[in-house]
N, C-alpha and C positions, 0 to 999 in steps of 0.2 A: 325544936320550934320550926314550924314552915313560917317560909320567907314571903309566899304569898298566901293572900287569905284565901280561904275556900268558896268565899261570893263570890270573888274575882273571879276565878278561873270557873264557876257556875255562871257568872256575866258572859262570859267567852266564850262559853260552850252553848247557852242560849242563844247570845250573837251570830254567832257563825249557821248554829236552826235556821234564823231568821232569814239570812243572807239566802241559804239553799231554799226556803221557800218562796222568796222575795224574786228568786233571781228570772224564771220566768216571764212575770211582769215589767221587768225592767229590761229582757229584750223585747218582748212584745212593742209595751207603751213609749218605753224611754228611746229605746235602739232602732226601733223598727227594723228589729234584726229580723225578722221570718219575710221580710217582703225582699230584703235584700239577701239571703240565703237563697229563694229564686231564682236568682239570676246568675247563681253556680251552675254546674253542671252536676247530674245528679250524682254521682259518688263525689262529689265534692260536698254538696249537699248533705250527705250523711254524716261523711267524714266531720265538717263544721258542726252540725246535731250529736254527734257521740262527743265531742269534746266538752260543748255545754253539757251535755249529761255527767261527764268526767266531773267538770270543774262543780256542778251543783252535790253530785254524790260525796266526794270530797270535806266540799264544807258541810254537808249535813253530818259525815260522820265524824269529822274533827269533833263536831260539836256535841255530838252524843257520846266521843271517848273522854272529852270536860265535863260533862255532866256524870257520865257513868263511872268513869275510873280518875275522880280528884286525884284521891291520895298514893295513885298509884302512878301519879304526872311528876308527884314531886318526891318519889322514893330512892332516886341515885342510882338505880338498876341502870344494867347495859340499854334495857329496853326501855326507860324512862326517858335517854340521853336521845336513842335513836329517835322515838317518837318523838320528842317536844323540838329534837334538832330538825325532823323532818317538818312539824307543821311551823316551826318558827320561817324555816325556809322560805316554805310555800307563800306566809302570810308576807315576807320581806319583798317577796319578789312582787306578789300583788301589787304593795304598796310601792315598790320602784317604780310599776308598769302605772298603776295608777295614776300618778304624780309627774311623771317623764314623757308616755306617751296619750293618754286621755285628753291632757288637755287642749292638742293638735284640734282635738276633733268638738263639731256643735253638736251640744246637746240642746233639746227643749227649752225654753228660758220660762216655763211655767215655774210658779212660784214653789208648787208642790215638791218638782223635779230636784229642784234648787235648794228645799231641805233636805230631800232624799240625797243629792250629793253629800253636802253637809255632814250629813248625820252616818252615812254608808263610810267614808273618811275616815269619822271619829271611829264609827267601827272597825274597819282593818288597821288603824291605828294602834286601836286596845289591841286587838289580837296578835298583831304583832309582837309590840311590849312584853303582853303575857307571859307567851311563849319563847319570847328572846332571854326573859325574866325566869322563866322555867328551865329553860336549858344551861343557863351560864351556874345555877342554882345544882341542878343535876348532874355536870361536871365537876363541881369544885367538892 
């Protein structure tokens, strides 16, 4: 019997899609990260644009290895343990940074923004869970 359901980690795998197509507009509109990437110096400027690219490639393809290989997240293999302990990482450390350092900073106080927090939250929340929930699962 798997310990998680297969919606779920299809939730998780959709979720994280989202994030990697969402993420764009959320430095654009949210961040006005591209006005302040400017004001780098130009290989710094690239430098900070390949990392955004990092961290968008990343979540899209977490999310495509949820969607495409469920059963193969929660099979106990070497490789199932490495992967789910790698994206549980990933997703834990988001959510420290999220929660620890974000809030330092203003964002927008449109109402929009303010569910998009919300609801972006709830997301690295799940995804966290999931995969902290896939790994201790894949160990034991």
């Amino acid at each position: 019997m798997k310990p998680i359901p297969d919606w779920l980690i299809i939730a998780g795998g959709i979720g994280q899609i989202f994030t990697a197509a969402i993420y764009p507009y959320i430095r654009h509109r949210v961040f006005d990260w591209y006005n302040d990437i400017k004001k780098l110096k130009p290989l710094n400027q690239e430098i900070a644009k390949t990392y955004g690219r990092y961290i968008q490639g990343l979540n899209f393809s977490f999310g495509l290895i949820a969607l495409l290989l469920t059963d193969d997240l929660q099979n106990k293999t070497g490789l199932a343990i490495a992967l789910t302990g790698l994206i549980a990482a990933y997703w834990t450390g988001k959510l420290i940074t999220q929660f620890a350092y974000y809030p330092m900073y203003q964002i927008p106080r449109k109402t929009i923004f303010r569910i998009g927090e919300f609801a972006m939250n709830g997301l690295f929340i799940l995804f966290t869970v999931v995969f902290i929930w896939l790994f201790i699962y894949n160990l034991s």
